[in-house]
N, C-alpha and C positions, 0 to 999 in steps of 0.2 A: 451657217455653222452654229451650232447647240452654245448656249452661254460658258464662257472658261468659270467652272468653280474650284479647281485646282490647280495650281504651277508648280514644276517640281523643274530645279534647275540645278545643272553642275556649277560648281565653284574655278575650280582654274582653268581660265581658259575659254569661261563661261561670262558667269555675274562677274568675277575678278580681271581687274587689267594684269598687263603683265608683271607689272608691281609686286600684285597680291594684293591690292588695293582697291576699296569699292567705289566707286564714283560718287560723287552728291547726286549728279542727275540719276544714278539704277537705284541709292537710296528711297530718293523721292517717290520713283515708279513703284516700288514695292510699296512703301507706305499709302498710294494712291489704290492699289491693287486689293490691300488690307482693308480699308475705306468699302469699299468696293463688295467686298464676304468674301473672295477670292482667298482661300488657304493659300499658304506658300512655305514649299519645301526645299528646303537647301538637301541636296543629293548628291554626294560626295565619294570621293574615297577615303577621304579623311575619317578617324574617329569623330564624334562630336563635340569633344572637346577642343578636337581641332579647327571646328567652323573658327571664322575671325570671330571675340567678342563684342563687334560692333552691329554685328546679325543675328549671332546666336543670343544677344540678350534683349532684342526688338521683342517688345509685347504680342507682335505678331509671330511670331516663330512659336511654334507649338512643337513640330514633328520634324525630325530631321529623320533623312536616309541615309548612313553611316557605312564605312569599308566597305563601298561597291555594291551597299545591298544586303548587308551580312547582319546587319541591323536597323530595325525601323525604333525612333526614342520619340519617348513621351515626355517632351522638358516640363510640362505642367505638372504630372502624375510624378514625375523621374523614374519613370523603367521602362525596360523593354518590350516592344508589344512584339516582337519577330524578329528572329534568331537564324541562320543558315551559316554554318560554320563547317569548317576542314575538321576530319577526325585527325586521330592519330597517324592511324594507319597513312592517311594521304599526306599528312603532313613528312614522313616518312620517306613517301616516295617522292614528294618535293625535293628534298635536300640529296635525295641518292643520284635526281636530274639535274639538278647544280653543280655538281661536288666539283670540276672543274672550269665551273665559268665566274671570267673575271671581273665580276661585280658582285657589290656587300650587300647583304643579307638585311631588311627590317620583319618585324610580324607587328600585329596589332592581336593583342589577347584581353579578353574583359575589362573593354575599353582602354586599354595601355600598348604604349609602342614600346618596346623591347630589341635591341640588337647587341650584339655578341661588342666584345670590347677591343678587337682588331679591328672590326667594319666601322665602330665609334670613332676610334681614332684615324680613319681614311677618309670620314664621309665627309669632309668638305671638298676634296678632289672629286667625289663620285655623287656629289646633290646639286640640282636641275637647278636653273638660272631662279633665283628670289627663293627659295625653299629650303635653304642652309639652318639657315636661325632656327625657322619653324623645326625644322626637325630635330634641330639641336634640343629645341625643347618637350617635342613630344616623346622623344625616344630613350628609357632606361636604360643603363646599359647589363648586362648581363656575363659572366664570361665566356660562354660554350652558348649559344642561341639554340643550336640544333640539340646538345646535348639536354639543354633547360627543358625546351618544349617535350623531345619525348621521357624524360627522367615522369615529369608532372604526371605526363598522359592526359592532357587534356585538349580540350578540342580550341581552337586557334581561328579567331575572324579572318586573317587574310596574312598572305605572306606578298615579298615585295624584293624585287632585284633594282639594284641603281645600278647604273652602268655609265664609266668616261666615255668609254668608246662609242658612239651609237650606231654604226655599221654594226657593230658586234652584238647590240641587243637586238637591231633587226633581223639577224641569223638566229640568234638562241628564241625570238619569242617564233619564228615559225617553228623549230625546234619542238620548243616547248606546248606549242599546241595540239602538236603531231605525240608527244609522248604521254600526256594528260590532257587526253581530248576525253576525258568525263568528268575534267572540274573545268570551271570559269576562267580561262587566259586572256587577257586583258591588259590595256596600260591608261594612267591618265593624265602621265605628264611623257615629254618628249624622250628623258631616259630609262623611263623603267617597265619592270613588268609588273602585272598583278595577280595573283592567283587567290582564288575564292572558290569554296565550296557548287558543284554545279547550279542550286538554289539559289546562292547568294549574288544576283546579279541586282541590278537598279532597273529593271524590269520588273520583275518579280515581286522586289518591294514597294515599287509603286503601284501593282495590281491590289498584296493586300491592304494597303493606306487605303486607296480608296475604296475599296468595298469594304473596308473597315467604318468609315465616314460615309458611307451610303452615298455615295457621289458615282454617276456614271461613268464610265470606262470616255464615250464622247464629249465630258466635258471638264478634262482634263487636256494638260499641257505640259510640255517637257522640252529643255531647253539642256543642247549638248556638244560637246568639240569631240573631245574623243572614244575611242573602240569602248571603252568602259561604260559610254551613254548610250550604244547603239541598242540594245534591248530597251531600254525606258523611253528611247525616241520611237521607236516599233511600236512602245506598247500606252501610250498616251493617245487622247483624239488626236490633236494635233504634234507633231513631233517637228523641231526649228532647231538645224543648225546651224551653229554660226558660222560664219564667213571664213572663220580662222581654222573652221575644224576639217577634219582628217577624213578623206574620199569614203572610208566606209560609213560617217557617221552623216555625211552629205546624202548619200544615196540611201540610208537608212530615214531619213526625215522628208516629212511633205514641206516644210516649207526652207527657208535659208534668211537668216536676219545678218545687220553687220556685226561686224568682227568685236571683241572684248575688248579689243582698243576704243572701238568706236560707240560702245555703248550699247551692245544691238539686242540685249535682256532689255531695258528701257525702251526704247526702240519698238519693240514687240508689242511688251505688257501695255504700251501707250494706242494701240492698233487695236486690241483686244478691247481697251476699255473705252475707245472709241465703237469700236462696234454695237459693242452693250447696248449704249448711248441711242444708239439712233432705231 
């Protein structure tokens, strides 16, 4: 196996325990991995504000992959090297395949989380186990979400359903992939959906990172749980899902580390830098 000079890894479900919390010991591994010239990319669906700032302000953090892909950040530079975003018109046709299903509405729009002021006041019944706070604090409120975004006319990183019931988001997201099957359907936590521009996947934006960074395609690595990683695990040399993740992102990866309870981003990166070694 070609040396790892890249790691691009999700965060929930991932590097994070179930918490939301990062270990001392995946700390250490990264900081060993940094040592090491080994880049390292938090790959997210989160904005980049939203990485925890216990990571995103590590001297090693350069590039994040933001909203599934819909953003590659330069935190050294501070902007944007790549952009894949929902136009109008899709954003459009998003909320016309919604209009009766029973889950609140987020977006993320230049670099900001936004939701309408009825979904605001429900969302702690409709937010995924540890992710309440967090989103309390990413998300604006607005009063018409759908009427906001098209009033602007501007194009939109990613839109996102929360759902109580999860039988019912397992209906709407085959649904939903069956009626915009030419944007990115997706989820990266156990209730929601995600919809992204067909470009904007975490494939895609780790292809141009690294031929951005002159790094080959073989000596990159990508670490993923769920639907949301399956393109970045496709498209890395090595692709490792965790133990915890979800049969299509298992089948989509060459290898399987443990579970985010058990540390298995450490686990890995300590395998990798063993190999180096010898």
């Amino acid at each position: 196996m070609n040396r790892i000079k890249l790691i691009a890894f999700d965060l929930d479900g991932t590097l994070l325990k179930d918490n939301k919390e990062l270990a001392p010991e995946t700390m250490e591994a990264l900081r060993q991995a940094a040592e090491a010239g080994i880049c390292l990319v938090p790959t997210t669906g989160r904005l980049y504000d939203g990485v925890p700032e216990e990571l995103r302000t590590q001297p090693f953090i350069r590039y994040v992959i933001a909203a599934n892909g819909a953003e590659v950040y330069d935190a050294k530079e501070k902007k944007s090297l790549y952009r894949a975003e929902l136009t109008p018109e899709e954003v459009r046709r998003f909320f016309d395949a919604v209009r009766d299903v029973p889950a609140i509405v987020g977006c993320y729009k230049g670099g900001q989380g936004l939701m309408g002021r009825e979904d605001m006041e429900k969302m702690e019944a409709f937010a995924a186990r540890g992710l309440f706070r967090m989103m309390r604090r990413v998300y604006t409120q607005v009063e018409d979400l759908e009427a906001y975004l098209l009033e602007t006319g501007e194009t939109v990183q990613k839109l996102m359903l929360f759902f109580a019931d999860l039988e019912e988001r397992v209906r709407v997201l085959k649904s939903m992939r069956e009626e915009l099957s030419d944007l990115a359907v997706s989820s990266s936590v156990e209730n929601n959906i995600e919809v992204n521009a067909a470009a904007a996947h975490k494939g895609a934006a780790l292809r141009f990172l690294y031929r951005h960074l002159q790094i080959e395609r073989t000596e990159t690595a990508a670490f993923g749980d769920g639907s949301n990683d399956v393109s970045m695990l496709m498209e890395a040399g090595v692709g490792i899902a965790m133990e915890n993740a979800c049969q299509e992102a298992k089948k989509a990866a060459d290898r399987i580390t443990l579970s985010n309870e058990q540390n298995g981003v450490a686990h890995m990166i300590k395998e990798f830098l063993n190999e180096a070694a010898v």
